[in-house]
Predicted model as a PDB file, atoms N, CA, C, CB and O in Angstrom, pLDDT in the B-factor column:
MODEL        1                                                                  
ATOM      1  N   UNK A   1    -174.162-114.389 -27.192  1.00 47.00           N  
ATOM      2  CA  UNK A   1    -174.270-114.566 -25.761  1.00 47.00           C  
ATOM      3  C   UNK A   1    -174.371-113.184 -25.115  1.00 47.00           C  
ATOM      4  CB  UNK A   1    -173.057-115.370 -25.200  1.00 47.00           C  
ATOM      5  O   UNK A   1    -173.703-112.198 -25.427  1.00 47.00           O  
ATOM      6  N   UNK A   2    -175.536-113.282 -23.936  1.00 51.00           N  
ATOM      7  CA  UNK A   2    -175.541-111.373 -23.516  1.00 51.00           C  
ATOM      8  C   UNK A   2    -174.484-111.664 -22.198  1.00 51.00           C  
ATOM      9  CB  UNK A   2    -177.654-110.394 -22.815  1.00 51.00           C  
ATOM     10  O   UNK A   2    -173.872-112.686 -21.887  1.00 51.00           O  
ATOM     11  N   UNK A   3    -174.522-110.819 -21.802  1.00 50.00           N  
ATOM     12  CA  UNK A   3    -173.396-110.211 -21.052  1.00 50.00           C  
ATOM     13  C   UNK A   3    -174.032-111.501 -19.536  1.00 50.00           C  
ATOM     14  CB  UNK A   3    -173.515-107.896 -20.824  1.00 50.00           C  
ATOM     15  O   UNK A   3    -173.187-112.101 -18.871  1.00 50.00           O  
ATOM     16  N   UNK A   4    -174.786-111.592 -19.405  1.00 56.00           N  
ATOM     17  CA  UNK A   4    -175.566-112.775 -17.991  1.00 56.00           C  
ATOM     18  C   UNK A   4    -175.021-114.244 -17.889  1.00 56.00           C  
ATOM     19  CB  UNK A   4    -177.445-113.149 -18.286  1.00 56.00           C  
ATOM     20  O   UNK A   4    -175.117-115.075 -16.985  1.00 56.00           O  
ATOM     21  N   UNK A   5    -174.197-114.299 -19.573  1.00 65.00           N  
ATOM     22  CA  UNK A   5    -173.919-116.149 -19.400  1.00 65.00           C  
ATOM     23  C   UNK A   5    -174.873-116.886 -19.921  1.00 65.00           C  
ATOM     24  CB  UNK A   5    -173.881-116.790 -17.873  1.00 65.00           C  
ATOM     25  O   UNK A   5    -174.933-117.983 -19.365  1.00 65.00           O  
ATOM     26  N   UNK A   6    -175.690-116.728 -20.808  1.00 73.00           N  
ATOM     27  CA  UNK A   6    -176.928-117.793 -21.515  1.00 73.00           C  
ATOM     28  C   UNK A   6    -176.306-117.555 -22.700  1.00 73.00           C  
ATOM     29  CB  UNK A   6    -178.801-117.416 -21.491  1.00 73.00           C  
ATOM     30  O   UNK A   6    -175.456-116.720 -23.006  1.00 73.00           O  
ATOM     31  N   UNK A   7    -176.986-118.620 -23.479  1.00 74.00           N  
ATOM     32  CA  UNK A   7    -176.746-118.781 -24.541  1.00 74.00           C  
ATOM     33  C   UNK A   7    -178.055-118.877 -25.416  1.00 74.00           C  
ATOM     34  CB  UNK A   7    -175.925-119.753 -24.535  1.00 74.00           C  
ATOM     35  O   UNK A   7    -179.187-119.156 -25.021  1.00 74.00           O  
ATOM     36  N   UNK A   8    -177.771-118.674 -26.291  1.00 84.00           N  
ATOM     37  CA  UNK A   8    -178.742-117.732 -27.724  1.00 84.00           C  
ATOM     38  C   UNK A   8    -179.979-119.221 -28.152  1.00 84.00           C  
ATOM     39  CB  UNK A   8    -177.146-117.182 -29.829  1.00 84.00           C  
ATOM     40  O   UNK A   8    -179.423-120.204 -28.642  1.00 84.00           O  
ATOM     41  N   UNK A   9    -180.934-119.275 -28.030  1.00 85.00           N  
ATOM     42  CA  UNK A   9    -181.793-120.263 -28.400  1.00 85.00           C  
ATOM     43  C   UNK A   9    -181.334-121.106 -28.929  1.00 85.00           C  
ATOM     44  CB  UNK A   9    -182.653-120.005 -29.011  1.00 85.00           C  
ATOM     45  O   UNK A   9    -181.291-122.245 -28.463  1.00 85.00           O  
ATOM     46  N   UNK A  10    -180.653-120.607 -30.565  1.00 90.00           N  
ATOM     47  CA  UNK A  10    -180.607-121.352 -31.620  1.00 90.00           C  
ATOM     48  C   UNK A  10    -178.779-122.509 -30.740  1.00 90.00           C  
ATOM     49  CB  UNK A  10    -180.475-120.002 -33.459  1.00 90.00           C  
ATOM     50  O   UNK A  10    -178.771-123.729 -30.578  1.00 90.00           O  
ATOM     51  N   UNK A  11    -177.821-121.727 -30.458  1.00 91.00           N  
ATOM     52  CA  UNK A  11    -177.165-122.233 -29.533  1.00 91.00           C  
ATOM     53  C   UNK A  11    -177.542-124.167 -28.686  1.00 91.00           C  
ATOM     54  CB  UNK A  11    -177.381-120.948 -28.614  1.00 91.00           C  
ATOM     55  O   UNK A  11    -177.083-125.292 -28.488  1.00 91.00           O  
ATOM     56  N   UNK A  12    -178.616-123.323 -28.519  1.00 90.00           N  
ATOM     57  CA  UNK A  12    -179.251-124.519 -27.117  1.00 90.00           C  
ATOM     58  C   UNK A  12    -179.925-125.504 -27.966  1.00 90.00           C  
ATOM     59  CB  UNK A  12    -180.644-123.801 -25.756  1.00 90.00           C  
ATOM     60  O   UNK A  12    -179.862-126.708 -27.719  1.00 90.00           O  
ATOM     61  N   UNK A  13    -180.579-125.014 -28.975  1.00 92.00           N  
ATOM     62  CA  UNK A  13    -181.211-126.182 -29.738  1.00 92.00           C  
ATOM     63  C   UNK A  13    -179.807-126.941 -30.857  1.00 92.00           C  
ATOM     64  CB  UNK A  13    -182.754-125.399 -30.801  1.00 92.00           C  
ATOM     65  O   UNK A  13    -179.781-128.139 -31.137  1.00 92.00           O  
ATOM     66  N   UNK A  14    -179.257-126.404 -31.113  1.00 94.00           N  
ATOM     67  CA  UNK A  14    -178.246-126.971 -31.989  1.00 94.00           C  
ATOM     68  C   UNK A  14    -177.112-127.895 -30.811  1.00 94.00           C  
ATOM     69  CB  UNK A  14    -177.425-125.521 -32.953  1.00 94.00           C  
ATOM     70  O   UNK A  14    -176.205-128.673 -31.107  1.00 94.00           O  
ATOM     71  N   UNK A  15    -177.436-127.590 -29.864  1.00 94.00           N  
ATOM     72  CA  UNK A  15    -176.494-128.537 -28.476  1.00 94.00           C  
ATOM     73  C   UNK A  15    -177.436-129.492 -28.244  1.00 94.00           C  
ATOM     74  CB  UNK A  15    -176.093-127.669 -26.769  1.00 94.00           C  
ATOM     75  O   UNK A  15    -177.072-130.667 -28.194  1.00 94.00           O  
ATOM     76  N   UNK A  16    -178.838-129.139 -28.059  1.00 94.00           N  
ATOM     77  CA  UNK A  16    -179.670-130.433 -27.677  1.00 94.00           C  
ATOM     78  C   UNK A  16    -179.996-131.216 -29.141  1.00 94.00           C  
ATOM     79  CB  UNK A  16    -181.244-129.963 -26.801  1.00 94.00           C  
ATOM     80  O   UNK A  16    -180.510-132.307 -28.897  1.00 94.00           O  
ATOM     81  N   UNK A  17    -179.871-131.015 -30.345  1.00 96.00           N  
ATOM     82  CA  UNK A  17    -180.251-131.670 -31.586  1.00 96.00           C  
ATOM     83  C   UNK A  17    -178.667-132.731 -31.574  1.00 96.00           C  
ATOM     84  CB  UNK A  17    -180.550-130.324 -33.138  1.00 96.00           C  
ATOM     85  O   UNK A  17    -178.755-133.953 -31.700  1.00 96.00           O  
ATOM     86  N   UNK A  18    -177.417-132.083 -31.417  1.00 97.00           N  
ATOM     87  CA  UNK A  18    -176.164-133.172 -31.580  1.00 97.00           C  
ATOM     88  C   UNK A  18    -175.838-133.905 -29.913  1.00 97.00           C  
ATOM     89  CB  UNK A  18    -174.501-132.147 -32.246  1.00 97.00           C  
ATOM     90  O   UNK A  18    -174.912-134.695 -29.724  1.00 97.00           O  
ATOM     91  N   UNK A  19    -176.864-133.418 -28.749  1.00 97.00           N  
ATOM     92  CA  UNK A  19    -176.756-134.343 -28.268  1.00 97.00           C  
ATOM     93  C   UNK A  19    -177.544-135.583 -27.949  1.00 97.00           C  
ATOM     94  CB  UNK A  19    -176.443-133.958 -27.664  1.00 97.00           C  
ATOM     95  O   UNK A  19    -177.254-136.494 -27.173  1.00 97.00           O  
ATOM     96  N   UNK A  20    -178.954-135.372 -28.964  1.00 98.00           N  
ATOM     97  CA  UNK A  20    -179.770-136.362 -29.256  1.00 98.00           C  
ATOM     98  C   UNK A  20    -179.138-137.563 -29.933  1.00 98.00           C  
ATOM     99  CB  UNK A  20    -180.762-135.846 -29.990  1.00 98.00           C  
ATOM    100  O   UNK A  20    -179.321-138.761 -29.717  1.00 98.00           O  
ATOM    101  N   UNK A  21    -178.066-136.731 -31.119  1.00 98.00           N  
ATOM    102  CA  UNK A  21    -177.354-137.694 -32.333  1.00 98.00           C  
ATOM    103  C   UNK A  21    -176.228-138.376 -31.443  1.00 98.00           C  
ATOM    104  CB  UNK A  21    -176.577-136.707 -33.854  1.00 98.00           C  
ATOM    105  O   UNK A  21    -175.871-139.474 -31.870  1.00 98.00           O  
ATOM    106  N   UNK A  22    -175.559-137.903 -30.209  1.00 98.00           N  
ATOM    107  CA  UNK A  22    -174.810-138.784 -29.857  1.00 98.00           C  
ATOM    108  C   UNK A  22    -175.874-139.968 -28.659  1.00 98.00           C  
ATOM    109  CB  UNK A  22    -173.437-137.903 -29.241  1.00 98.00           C  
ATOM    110  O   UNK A  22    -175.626-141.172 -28.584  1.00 98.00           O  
ATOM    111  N   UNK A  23    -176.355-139.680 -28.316  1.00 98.00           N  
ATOM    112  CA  UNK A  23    -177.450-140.908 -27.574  1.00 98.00           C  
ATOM    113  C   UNK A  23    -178.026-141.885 -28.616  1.00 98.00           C  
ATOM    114  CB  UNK A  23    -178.930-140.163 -26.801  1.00 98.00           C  
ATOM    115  O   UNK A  23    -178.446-143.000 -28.307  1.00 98.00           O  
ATOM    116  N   UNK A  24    -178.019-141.321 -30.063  1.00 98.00           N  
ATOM    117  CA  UNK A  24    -178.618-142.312 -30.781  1.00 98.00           C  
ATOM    118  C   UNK A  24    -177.266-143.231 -31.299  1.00 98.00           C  
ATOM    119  CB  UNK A  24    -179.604-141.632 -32.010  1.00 98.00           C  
ATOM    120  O   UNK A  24    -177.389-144.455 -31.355  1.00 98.00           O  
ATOM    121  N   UNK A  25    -176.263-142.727 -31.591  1.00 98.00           N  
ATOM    122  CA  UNK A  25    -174.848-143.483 -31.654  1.00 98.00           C  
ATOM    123  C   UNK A  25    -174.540-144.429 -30.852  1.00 98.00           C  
ATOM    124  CB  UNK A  25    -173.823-142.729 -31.478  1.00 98.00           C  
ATOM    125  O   UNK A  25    -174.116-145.498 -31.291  1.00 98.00           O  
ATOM    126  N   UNK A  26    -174.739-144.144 -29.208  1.00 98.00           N  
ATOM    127  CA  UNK A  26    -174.182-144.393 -28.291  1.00 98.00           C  
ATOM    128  C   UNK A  26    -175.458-145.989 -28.568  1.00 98.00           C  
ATOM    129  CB  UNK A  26    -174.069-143.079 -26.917  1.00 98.00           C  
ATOM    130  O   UNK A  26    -175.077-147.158 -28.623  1.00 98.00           O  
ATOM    131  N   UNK A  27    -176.254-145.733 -28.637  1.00 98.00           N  
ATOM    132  CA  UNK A  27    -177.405-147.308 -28.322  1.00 98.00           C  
ATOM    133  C   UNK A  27    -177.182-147.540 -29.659  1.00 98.00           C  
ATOM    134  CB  UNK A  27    -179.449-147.221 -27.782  1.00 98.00           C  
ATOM    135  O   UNK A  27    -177.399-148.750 -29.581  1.00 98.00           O  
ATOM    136  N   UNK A  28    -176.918-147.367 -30.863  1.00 98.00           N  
ATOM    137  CA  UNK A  28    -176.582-148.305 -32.170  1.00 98.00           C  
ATOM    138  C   UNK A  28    -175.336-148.849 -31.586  1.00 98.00           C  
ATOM    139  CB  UNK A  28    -176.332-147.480 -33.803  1.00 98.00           C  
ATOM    140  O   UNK A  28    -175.329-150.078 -31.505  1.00 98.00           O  
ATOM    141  N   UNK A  29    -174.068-148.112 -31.074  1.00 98.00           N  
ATOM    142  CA  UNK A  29    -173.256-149.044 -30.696  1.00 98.00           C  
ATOM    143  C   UNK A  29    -173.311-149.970 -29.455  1.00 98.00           C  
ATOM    144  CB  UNK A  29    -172.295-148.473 -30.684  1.00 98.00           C  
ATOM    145  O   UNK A  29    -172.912-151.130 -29.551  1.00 98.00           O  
ATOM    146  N   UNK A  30    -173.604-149.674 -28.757  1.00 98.00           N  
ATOM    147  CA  UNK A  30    -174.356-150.915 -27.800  1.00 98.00           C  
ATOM    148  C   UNK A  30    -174.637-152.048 -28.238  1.00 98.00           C  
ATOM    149  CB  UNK A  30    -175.580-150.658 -27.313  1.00 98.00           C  
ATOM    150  O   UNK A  30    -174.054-153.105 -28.000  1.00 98.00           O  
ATOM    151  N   UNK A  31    -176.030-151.763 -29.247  1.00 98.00           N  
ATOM    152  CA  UNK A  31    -176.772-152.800 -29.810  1.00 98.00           C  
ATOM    153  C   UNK A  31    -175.601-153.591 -30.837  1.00 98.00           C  
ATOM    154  CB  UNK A  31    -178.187-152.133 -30.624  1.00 98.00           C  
ATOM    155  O   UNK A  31    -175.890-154.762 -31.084  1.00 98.00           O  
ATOM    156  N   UNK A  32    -174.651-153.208 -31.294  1.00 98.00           N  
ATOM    157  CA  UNK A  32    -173.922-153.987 -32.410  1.00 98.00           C  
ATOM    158  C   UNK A  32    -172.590-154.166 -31.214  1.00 98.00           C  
ATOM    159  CB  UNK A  32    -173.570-152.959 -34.219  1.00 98.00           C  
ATOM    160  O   UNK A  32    -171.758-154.893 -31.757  1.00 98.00           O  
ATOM    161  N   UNK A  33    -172.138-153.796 -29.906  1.00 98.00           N  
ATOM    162  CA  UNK A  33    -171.274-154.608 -29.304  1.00 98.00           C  
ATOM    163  C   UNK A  33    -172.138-155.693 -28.764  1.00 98.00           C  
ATOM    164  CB  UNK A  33    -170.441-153.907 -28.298  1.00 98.00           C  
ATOM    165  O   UNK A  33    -171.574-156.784 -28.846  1.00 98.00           O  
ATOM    166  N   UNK A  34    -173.418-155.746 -28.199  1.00 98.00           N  
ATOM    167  CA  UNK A  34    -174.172-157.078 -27.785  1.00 98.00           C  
ATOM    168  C   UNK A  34    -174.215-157.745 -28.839  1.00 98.00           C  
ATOM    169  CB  UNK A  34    -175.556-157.000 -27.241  1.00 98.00           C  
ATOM    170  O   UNK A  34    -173.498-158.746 -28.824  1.00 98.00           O  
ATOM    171  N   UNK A  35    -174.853-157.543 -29.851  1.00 98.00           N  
ATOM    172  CA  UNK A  35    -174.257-158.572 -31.412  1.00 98.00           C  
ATOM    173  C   UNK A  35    -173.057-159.086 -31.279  1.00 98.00           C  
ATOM    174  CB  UNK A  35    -174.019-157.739 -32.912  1.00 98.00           C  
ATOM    175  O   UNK A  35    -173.086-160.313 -31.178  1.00 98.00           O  
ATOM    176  N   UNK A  36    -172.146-158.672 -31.245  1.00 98.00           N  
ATOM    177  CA  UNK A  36    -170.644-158.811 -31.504  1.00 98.00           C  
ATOM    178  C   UNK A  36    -170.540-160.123 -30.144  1.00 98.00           C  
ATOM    179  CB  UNK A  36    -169.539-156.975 -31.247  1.00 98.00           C  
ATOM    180  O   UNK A  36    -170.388-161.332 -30.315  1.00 98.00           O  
ATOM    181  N   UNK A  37    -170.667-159.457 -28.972  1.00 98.00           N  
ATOM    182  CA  UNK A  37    -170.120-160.509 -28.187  1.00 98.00           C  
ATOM    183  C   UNK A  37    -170.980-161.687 -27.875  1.00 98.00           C  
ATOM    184  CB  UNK A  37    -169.692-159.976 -27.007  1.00 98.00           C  
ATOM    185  O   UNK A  37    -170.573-162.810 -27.580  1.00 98.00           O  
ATOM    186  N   UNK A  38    -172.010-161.361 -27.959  1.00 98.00           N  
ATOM    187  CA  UNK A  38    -173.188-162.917 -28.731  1.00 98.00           C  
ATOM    188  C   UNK A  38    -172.246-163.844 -29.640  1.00 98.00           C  
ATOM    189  CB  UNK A  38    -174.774-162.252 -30.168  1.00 98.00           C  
ATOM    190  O   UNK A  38    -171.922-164.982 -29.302  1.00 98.00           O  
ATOM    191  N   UNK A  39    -171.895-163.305 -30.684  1.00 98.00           N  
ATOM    192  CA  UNK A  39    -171.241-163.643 -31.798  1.00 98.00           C  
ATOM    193  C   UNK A  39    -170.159-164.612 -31.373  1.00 98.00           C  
ATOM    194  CB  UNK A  39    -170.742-162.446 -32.504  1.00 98.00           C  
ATOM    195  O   UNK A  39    -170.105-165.832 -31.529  1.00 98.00           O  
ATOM    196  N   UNK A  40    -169.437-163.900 -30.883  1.00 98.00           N  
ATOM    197  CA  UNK A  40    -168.223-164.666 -30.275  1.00 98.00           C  
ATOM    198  C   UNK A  40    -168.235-165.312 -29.225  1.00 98.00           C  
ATOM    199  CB  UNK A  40    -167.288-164.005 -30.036  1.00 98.00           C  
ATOM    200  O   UNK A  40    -167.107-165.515 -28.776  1.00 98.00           O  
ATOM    201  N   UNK A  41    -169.286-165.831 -28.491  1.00 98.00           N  
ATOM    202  CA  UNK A  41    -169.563-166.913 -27.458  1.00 98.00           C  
ATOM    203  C   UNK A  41    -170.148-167.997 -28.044  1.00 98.00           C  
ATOM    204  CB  UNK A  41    -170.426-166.496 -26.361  1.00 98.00           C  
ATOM    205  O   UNK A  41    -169.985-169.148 -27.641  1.00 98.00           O  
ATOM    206  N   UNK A  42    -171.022-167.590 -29.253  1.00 98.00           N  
ATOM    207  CA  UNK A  42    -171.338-168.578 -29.935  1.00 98.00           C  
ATOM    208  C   UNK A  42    -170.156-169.197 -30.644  1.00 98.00           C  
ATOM    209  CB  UNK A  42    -172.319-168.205 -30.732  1.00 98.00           C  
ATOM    210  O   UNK A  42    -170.115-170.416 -30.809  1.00 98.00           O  
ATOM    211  N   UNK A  43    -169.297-168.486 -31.024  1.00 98.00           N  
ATOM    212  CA  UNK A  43    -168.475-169.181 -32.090  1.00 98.00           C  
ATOM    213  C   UNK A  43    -167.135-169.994 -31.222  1.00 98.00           C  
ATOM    214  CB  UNK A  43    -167.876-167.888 -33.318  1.00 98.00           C  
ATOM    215  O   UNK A  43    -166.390-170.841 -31.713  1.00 98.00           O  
ATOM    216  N   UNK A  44    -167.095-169.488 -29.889  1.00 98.00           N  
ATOM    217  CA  UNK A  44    -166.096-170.099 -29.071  1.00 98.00           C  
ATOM    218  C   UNK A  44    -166.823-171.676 -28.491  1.00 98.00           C  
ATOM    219  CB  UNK A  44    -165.681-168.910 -27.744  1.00 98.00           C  
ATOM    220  O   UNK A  44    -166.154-172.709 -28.451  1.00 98.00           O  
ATOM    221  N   UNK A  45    -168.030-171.619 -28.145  1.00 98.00           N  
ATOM    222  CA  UNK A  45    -168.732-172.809 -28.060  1.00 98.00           C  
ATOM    223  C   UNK A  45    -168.747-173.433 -29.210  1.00 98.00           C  
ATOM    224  CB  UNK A  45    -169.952-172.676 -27.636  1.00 98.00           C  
ATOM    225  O   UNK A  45    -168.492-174.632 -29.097  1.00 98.00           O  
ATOM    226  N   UNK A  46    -168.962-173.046 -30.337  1.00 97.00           N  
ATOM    227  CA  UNK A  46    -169.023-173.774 -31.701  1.00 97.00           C  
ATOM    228  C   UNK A  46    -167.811-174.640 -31.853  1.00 97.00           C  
ATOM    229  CB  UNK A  46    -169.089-172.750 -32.938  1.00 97.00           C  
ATOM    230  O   UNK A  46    -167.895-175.680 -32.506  1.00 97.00           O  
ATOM    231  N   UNK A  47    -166.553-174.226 -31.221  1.00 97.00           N  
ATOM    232  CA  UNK A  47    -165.009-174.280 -31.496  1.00 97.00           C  
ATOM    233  C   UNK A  47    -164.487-175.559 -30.084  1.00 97.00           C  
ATOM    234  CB  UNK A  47    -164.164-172.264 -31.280  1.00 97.00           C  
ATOM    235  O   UNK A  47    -163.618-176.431 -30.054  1.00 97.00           O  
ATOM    236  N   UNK A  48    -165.604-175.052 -28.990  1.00 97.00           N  
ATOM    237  CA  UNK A  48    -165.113-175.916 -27.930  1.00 97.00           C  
ATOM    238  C   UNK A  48    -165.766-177.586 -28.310  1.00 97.00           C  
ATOM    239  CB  UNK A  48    -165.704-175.209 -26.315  1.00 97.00           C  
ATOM    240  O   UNK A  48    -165.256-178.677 -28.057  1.00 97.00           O  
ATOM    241  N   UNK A  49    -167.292-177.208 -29.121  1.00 96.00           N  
ATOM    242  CA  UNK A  49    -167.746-178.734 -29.326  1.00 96.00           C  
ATOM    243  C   UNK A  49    -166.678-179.071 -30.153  1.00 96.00           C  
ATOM    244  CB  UNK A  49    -169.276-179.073 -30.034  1.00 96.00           C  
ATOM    245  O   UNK A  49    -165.702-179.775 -29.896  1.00 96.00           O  
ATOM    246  N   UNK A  50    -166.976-178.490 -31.169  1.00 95.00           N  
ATOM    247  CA  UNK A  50    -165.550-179.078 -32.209  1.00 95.00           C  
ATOM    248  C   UNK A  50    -164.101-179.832 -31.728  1.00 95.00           C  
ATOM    249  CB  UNK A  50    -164.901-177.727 -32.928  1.00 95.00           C  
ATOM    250  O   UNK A  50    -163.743-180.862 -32.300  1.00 95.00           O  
ATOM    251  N   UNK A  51    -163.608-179.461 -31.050  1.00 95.00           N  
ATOM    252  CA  UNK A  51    -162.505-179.730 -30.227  1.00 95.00           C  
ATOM    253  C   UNK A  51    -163.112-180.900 -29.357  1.00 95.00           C  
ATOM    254  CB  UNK A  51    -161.976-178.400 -29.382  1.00 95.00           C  
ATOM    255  O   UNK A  51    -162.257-181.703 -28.984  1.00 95.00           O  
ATOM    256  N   UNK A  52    -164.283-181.144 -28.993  1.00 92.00           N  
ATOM    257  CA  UNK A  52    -164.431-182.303 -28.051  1.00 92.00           C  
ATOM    258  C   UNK A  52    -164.675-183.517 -29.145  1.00 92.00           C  
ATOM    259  CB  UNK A  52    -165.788-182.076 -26.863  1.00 92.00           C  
ATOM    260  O   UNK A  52    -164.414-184.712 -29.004  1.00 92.00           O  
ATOM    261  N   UNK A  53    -165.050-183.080 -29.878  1.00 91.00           N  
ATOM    262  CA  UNK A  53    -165.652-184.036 -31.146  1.00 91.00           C  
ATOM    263  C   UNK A  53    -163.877-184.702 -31.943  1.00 91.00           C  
ATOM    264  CB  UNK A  53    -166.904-182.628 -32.656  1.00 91.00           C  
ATOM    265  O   UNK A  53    -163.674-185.811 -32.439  1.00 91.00           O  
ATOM    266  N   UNK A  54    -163.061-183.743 -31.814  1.00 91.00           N  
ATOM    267  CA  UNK A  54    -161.653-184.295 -32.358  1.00 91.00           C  
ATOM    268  C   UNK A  54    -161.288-185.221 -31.083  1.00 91.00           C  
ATOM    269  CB  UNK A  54    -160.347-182.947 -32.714  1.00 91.00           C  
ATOM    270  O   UNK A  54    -160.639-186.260 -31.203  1.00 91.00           O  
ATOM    271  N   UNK A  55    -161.700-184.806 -30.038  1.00 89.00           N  
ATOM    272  CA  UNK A  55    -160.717-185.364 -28.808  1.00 89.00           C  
ATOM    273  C   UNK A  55    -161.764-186.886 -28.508  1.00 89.00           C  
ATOM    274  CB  UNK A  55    -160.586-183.936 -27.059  1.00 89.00           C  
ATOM    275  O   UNK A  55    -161.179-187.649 -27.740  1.00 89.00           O  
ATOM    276  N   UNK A  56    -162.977-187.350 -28.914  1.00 88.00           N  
ATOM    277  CA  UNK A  56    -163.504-188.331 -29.399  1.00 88.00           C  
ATOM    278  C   UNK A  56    -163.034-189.232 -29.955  1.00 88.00           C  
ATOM    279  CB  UNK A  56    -164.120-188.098 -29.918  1.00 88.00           C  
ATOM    280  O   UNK A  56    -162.744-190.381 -29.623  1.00 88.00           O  
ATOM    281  N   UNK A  57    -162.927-188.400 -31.262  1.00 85.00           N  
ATOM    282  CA  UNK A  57    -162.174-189.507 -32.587  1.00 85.00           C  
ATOM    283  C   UNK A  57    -160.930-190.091 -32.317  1.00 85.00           C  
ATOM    284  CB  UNK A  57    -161.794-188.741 -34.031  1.00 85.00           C  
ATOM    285  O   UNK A  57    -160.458-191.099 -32.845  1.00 85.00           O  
ATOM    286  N   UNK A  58    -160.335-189.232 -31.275  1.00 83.00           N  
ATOM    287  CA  UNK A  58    -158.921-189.692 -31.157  1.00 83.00           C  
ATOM    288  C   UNK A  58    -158.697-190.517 -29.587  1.00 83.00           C  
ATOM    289  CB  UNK A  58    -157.876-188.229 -31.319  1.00 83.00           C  
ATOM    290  O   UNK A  58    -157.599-190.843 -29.135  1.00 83.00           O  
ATOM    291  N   UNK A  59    -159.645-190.678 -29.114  1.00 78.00           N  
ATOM    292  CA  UNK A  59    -159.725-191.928 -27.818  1.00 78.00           C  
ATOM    293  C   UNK A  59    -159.910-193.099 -28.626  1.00 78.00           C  
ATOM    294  CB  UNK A  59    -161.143-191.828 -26.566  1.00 78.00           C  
ATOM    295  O   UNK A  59    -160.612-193.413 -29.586  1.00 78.00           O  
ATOM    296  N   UNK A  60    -158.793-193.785 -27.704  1.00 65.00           N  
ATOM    297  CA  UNK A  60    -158.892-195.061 -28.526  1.00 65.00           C  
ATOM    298  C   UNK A  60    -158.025-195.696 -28.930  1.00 65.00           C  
ATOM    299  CB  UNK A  60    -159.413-195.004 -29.455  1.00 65.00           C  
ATOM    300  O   UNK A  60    -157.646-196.841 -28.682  1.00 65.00           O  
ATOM    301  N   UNK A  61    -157.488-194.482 -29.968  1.00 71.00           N  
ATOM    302  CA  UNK A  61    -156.791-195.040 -30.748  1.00 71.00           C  
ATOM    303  C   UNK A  61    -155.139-194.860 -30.422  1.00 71.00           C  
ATOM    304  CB  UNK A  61    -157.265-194.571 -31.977  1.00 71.00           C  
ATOM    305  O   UNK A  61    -154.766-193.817 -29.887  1.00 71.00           O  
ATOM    306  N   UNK A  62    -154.323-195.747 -30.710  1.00 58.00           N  
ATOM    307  CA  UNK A  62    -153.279-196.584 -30.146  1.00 58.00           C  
ATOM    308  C   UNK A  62    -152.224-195.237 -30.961  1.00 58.00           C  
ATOM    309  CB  UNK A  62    -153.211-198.629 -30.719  1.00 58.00           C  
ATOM    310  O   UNK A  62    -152.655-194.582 -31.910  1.00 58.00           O  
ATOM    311  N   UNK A  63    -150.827-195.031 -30.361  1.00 59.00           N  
ATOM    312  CA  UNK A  63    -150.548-194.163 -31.006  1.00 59.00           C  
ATOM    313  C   UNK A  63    -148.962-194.795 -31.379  1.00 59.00           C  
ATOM    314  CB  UNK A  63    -150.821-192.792 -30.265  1.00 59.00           C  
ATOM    315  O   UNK A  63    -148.026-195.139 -30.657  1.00 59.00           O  
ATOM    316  N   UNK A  64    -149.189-194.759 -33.112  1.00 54.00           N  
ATOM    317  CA  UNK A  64    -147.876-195.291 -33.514  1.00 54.00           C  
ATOM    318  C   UNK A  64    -146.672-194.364 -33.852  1.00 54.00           C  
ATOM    319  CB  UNK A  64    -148.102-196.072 -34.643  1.00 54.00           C  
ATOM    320  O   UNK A  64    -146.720-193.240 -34.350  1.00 54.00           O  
ATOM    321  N   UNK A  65    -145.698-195.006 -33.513  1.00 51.00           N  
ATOM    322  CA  UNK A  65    -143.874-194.416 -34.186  1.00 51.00           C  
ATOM    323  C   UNK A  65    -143.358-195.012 -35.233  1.00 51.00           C  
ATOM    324  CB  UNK A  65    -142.522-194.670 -33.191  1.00 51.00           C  
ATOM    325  O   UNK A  65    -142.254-194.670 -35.657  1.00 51.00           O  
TER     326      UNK A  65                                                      
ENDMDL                                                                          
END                                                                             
């Protein structure tokens, strides 16, 4: 660094090369939390039919002691 406050080329390119690698991190994780919570709306709907489908089977029927 000269005495003005800049910084040395190689500096600036080695800051803009790892802050390319964190923008590319940052949208892989994005893309796999939208997976993720896809995931789990599907599987909570999967869980709510299920549950209506028990609460079906069980109208009706008379409940013994």
């Amino acid at each position: 660094m000269d005495g003005r406050g800049s910084y040395p080329l190689p500096s600036l390119q080695q800051l803009a090369y790892l802050n390319q690698k964190l923008e590319n991190l940052l949208t892989a994780y994005q893309a796999v939390t939208l997976k993720n919570e896809a995931a789990a709306k599907k599987a909570v709907h999967a869980m709510k039919e299920y549950d209506e489908q028990l609460e079906k089977g069980f109208e009706g029927r008379a409940m013994s002691r």
